[in-house]
C-alpha positions in Angstrom: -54.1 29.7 84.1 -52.6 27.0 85.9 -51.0 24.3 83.8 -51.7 20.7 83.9 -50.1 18.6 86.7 -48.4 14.9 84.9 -48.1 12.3 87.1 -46.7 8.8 86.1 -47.6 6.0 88.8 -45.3 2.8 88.9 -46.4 -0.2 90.0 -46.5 -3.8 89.4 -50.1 -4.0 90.9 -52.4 -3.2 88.2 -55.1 -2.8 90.7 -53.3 -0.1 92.7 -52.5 1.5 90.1 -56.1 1.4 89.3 -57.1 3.3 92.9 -54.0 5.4 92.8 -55.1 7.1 89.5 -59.0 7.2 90.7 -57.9 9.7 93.4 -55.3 11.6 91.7 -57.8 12.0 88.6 -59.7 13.2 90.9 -58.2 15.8 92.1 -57.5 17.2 88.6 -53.7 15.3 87.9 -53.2 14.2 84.8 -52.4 10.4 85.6 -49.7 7.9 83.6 -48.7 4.2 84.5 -46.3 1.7 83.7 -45.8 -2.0 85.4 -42.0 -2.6 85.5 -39.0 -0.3 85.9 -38.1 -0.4 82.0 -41.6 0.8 80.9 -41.2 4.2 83.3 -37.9 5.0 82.4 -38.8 5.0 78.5 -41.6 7.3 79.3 -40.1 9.4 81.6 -36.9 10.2 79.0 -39.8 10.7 76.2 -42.4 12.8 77.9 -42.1 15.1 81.1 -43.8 14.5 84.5 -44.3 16.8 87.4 -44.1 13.5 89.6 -43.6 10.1 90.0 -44.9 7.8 92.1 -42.6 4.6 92.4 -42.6 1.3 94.3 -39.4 0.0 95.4 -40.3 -3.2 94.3 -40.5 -4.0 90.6 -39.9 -6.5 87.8 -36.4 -5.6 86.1 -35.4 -2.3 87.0 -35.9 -1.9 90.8 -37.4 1.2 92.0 -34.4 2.2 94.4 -32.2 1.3 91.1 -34.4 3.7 88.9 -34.5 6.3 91.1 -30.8 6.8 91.5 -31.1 6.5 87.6 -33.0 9.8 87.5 -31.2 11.7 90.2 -27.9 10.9 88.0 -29.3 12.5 85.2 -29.4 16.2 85.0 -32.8 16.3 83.0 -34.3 14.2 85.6 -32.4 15.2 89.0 -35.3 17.5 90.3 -38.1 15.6 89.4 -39.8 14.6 92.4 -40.4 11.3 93.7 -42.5 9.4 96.2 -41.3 6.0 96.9 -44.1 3.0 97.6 -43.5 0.2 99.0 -44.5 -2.6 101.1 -42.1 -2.6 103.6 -42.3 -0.7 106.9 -39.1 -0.9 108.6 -37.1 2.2 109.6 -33.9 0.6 107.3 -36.1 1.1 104.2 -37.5 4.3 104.4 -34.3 5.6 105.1 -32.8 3.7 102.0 -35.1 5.1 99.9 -35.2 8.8 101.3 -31.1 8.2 100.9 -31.4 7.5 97.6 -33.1 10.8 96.8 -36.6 10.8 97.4 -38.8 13.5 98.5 -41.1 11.5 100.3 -41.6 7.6 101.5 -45.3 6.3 102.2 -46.1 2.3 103.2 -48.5 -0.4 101.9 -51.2 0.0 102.8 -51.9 3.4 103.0 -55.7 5.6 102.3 -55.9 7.4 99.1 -56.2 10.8 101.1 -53.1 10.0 102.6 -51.6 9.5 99.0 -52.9 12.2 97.4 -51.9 14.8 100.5 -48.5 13.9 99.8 -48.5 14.4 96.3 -49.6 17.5 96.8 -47.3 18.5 99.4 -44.1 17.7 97.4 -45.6 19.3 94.3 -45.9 22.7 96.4 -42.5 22.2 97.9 -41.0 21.7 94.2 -42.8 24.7 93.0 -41.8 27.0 95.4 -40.0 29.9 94.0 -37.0 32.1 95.3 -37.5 35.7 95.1 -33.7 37.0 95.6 -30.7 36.9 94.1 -30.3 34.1 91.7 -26.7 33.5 93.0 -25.9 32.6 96.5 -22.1 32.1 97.4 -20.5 31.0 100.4 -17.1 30.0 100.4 -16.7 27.6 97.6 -20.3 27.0 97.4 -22.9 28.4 95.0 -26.5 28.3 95.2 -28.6 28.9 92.1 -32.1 29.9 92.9 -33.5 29.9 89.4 -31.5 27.4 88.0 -31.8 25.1 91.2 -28.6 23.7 90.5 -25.6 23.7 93.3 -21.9 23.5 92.7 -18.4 23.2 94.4 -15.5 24.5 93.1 -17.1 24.8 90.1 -18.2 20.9 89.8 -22.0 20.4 89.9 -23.7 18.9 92.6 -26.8 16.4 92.3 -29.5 17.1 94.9 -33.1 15.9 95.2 -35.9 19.4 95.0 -36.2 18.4 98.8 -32.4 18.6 99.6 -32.0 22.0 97.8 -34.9 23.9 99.4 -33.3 22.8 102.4 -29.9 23.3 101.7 -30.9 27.2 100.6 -33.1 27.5 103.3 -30.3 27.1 106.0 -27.5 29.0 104.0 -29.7 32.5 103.3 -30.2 32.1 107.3 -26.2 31.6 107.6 -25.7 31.4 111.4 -29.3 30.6 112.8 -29.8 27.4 114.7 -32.9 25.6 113.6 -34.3 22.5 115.6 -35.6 19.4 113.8 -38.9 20.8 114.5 -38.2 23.8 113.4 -36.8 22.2 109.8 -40.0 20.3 109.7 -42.3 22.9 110.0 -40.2 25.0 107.3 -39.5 22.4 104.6 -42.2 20.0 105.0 -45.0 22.6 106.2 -47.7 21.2 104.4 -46.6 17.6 105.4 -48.3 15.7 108.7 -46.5 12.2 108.0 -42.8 13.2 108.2 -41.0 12.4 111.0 -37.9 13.7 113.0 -35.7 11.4 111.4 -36.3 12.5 107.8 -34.2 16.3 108.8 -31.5 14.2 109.9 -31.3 12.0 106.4 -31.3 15.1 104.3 -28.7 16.3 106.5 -26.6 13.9 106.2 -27.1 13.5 102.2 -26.2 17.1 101.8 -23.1 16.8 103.8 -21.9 13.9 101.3 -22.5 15.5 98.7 -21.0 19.3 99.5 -18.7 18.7 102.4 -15.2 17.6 101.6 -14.8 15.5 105.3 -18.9 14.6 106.1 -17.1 13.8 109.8 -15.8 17.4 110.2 -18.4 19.7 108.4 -17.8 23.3 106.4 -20.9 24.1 105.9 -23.5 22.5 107.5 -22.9 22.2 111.3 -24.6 20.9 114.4 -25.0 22.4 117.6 -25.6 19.6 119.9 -29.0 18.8 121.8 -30.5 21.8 119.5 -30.5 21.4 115.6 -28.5 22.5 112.5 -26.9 25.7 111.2 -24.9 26.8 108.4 -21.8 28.3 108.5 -19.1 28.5 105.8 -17.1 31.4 105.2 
């Protein structure tokens, strides 16, 4: 028996956050709200979500602001977020995928569209390893069950999104993947991501796991082809 899906919408627009529940409810979520940045994180730290949906823009706490709030905190650094917002430029969406969300969708978008990629990053966050729970390379270990990363022993904080694809490339040590390629293994069930999203989450995981980002470890690039992991 399946259990039930939580989902806590944030948004100052009390009549979006009217549709936005309508369609998940519909599809069998179990939906929460709250208006301002304050009012999510209180019910986020006292109940527990499978999602959140989260504007950018918000009264008090900003949504950028709250989400790098959550990915700072080890109890909430997995959970998975779409950001919603307004604005459309190319500058934003990478802001907000940089700051460690899964997923990035405009104003104003259909409810199919909203609820297809709910459901994609749900699947993507629920996907299960089925090898060894330990993965070294070098000075890097992977924990598939725990989904937790370190270096030299120090944790490292990644989004759900960054470590499926940060495990997908190491247990393929050596491979060369295209962007398309990425895509089609990371964000599978996703139509709406583009290109440009492999090449953000590339360049988060090298902050975060390479000591020179310039001069890569672990993550390399093979030029005019894709990505590949190396390490020793």
């Amino acid at each position: 028996m399946n259990l039930p899906i939580h989902i806590l919408v944030v948004d100052d627009e009390a009549d979006l956050i009217e549709l936005v529940s309508y369609n998940l409810k519909k599809e069998g979520f179990i939906v929460d709200s709250a208006l301002d940045g304050e009012a999510a994180l209180k019910k986020i730290r006292k109940d527990r979500f499978n999602l959140v949906v989260l504007d950018i823009m918000l009264p008090g706490i900003q949504g950028i602001e709250l989400c790098r709030i959550l990915r700072n905190d080890p109890k909430t650094a997995r959970l998975p977020i779409i950001m919603l917002t307004a604005k459309g430029e190319e500058v934003d969406r990478i802001v907000g995928l940089e700051m460690g969300a899964d997923d990035y969708i405009t104003k104003p978008f259909s409810p199919r569209e909203l609820v297809a990629r709910v459901k994609a990053v749900l699947r993507r966050s629920a996907e299960k390893p089925v090898t060894e729970k330990i993965l070294k390379i070098g000075e890097l270990e992977i924990d598939r069950e725990s989904y937790t990363v370190s270096i030299k022993g120090k944790p490292v904080k990644l989004s759900a999104t960054e470590f499926k694809l940060l495990l997908y490339l190491a247990e393929r040590k050596g491979k060369v993947f295209s962007r398309d390629q990425l895509l089609d293994a990371i964000w599978r069930d996703e139509t709406f991501v583009e290109p440009r999203t492999v090449d953000v989450h590339i360049r988060r995981l090298r902050a975060q796991i390479e000591q020179d980002s310039a001069n890569p470890v672990y993550i390399k690039t093979m030029r005019g082809i894709g990505y590949f992991f190396d390490g020793k």
